[in-house]
Every structure is written in C-alpha cells, then in structure tokens.
C-alpha positions, 0 to 999 in steps of 0.5 A: 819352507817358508813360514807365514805367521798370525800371532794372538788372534783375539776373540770373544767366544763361548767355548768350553766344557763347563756350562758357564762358559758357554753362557759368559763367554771368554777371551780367546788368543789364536796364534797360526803357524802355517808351512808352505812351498811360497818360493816363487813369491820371492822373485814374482812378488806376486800374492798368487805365488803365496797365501795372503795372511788376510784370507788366513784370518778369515778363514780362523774367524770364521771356524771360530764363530761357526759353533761352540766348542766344548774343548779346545782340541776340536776347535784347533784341529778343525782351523787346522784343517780349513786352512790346509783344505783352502790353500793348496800351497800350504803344507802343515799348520801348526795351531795354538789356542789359549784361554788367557782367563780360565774358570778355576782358582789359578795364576797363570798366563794362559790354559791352552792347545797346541796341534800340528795339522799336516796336509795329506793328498793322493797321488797316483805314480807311474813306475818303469823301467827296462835295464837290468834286474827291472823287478828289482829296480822297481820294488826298489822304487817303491821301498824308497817311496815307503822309506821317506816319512812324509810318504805312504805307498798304499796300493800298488797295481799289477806288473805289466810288460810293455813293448817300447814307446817311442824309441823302438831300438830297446828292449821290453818294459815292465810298469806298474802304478802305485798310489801314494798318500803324502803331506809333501808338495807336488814339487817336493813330490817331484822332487823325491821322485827325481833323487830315487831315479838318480840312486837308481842310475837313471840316465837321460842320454836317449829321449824315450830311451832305455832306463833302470827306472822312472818314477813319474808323478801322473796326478796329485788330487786335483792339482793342475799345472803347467810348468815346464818342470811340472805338468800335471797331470802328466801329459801322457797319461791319457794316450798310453795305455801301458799307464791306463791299464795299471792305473785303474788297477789301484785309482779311486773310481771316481778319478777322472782326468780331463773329464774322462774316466780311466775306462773312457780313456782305456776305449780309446788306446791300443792295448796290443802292445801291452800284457800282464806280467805278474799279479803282483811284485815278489817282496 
C-alpha cells in the first residue's frame, strides 16, 4: 500500500462554531494522508498509474472554500470524502485538521481533528462449484468473503443448478451471486478471491473444467478493465445465463453493463440449461 502525503496545508478561512469566527476568520493547517493501489507506478512511471498530490490540493481547496463550517468534524470528513469520490485508486484518506490559533485563553500548539475516510464500492461476485459437498463449498465461500474485515456480504441470491459450460464431460453445477460492500481494491478484491479458491482446493487442470469453487469478480461499481489479470466486468457476464439469472436476484435495479439491464441481457440468453435449486443456502 503506497502513501501520498500533503502536509500543513495553509488556509484563511471562517469556520467554527462561535460567531467570531465566522466574521474574523482564522488560520487553518490541513494535513492529507491518502492510501492506494499506486504500484504500477513504480515501473510505468506513469502519472496515470498514480494520483498527482497537485489534483489532491485542489480538490481540499476547493471543499475548504465551498461553505463555512461550524465544526471541524464536517468539514474533515467531507475532504475525506471528495478525495476517495475523485480518485479511484485511492483507498482510505486519513484527514487532519488544526486550528494553530484558537478562540479561548490557552497555550497550545493547536486544536484540532483527525478522521480516517475509508472507500467503500459494491461489487457483485459470481460463485460456483460442482465437486464434492458443492452447498458446502459454497456457504464456505461466502463465510470467508464475511470473515475479511474489509468486506461485508450483504445480499446473497438464489441457488441454481446448472448443466456444464464448455467442458460438458462433468457433473452439474450449483451458482449463486452475492453482492458485497468492501473498502479493498478491485485487485485486492481479486486477490482475496483467488486465496479462498486456494483454501478451497480450487485446481485449474481442465479449462472450464470441474471445480470445488470459484469466486469471480463480475462487476466492482463502475470500475472498468482491461488487463489480462483483471477484466471487469467479467467478460461473460453477459452471455451466461447461469450468471444473469442470480445476478438479478440481488443487483441494484439500476445496474447496467455494457448499456444493457440485466433484463436486456437475460432476453437474450438460453435459459434451458439453467434451474432453481434452493430459494436460499441452508446456515
């Protein structure tokens, strides 16, 4: 995790609770402390792979001037949250800000706030198996997606048994989609993901071949990539209809991808090979 850092920030600003301060104004230090996925700056050296503390500045002057604030917490919280809302590759800010002079008869240094502002995304996760206890291997998926305490399973969809895809020599499947809200990266997402297929003895002998569990990232907000380690959305998420089905189960109606609802993509997909196997998974 890499750490860009824009230390006492100066401002002349009005904020605060008494009245005086909103008339007089005062001096304002702002220090940001913002956490990211930055490492594919480290070879490219490329501004694109990272965030530019210049944009930073700009986006804390410009919240700093937007209104007065009658307490400190508000005004942290929301730089905080401009900063995670512009920049995608940042993950958490930490904020601090200090009143070096304050109203009240005391030597100090400074009065102040300190808030950490973490991002927190949707992402909707695609999980199936057909080897062994597959009801089990699934609920143990989703129990170790819960246990990481940077992610939140928050709606889990259906189970449905599905015919093979691909590979037809193998035996049926079970799927299901769980929608998730985490403050982790599309690639530490991803990265999660892979780890609990590996406790789960995931193997890759057979392309689209028999599997205890997978557990693939279908879409992370409106995130979009290209890498070959990290399409999103997935690629198949439009064409399958073992995907679509419990997808619209737990997706926000208004989700689209690639310009089409999950009801325009569903029209357009065989559904034979698909059917309900439980309304939900047994605890």
């Amino acid at each position: 995790m890499d750490k860009i850092v824009l230390k006492n920030l100066e401002f002349y600003g009005y904020h605060g609770y008494f009245p005086e301060e909103n008339v007089l104004g005062q001096r304002f230090k702002v220090t940001i402390e913002a956490y990211g996925e930055l490492s594919l700056s480290h070879t490219s050296g490329d501004l694109d792979d990272s965030v530019s503390y210049v944009d930073i500045y700009e986006v804390v002057k410009e919240v700093f001037f937007s209104k007065k604030y009658k307490i400190l917490e508000q005004l942290g919280y929301d730089i905080g949250k401009a900063i995670i809302g512009k920049f995608f590759r940042i993950k958490s800010v930490q904020v601090f800000v200090m009143k070096p002079e304050v109203p009240i008869p005391v030597t100090c240094d400074y009065f102040g706030i300190q808030q950490e502002i973490k991002r927190e995304s949707i992402a909707y996760l695609g999980i199936g198996g057909n080897l062994g206890d597959r009801e089990g291997y699934l609920n143990s998926a989703i129990h170790q997606l819960d246990f990481h305490k940077e992610i939140e399973v928050t709606k889990t969809s259906k189970v449905y048994e599905t015919d093979p895809y691909g590979y037809m020599d193998q035996g049926m499947f079970l799927n299901m989609v769980v929608e998730v809200k985490t403050s982790l990266s599309p690639r530490a997402l991803l990265k999660y993901c892979n780890h609990i297929e590996s406790n789960l003895l995931r193997q890759r002998d057979v392309k689209w071949g028999p599997r205890t569990i997978d557990v693939d990232i279908l879409t992370y907000e409106d995130y979009t990539s290209d890498e070959e380690i990290l399409t999103l959305p997935h690629p198949g998420v439009t064409q399958r209809a073992f995907v679509l089905l419990p997808l619209k189960d737990v997706a926000m109606p208004s989700l689209e991808i690639k310009g089409m609802s999950i009801d325009e993509m569903i029209s357009k997909v065989d559904q034979s090979s698909v059917r309900l196997f439980k309304e939900s998974l047994d605890k």
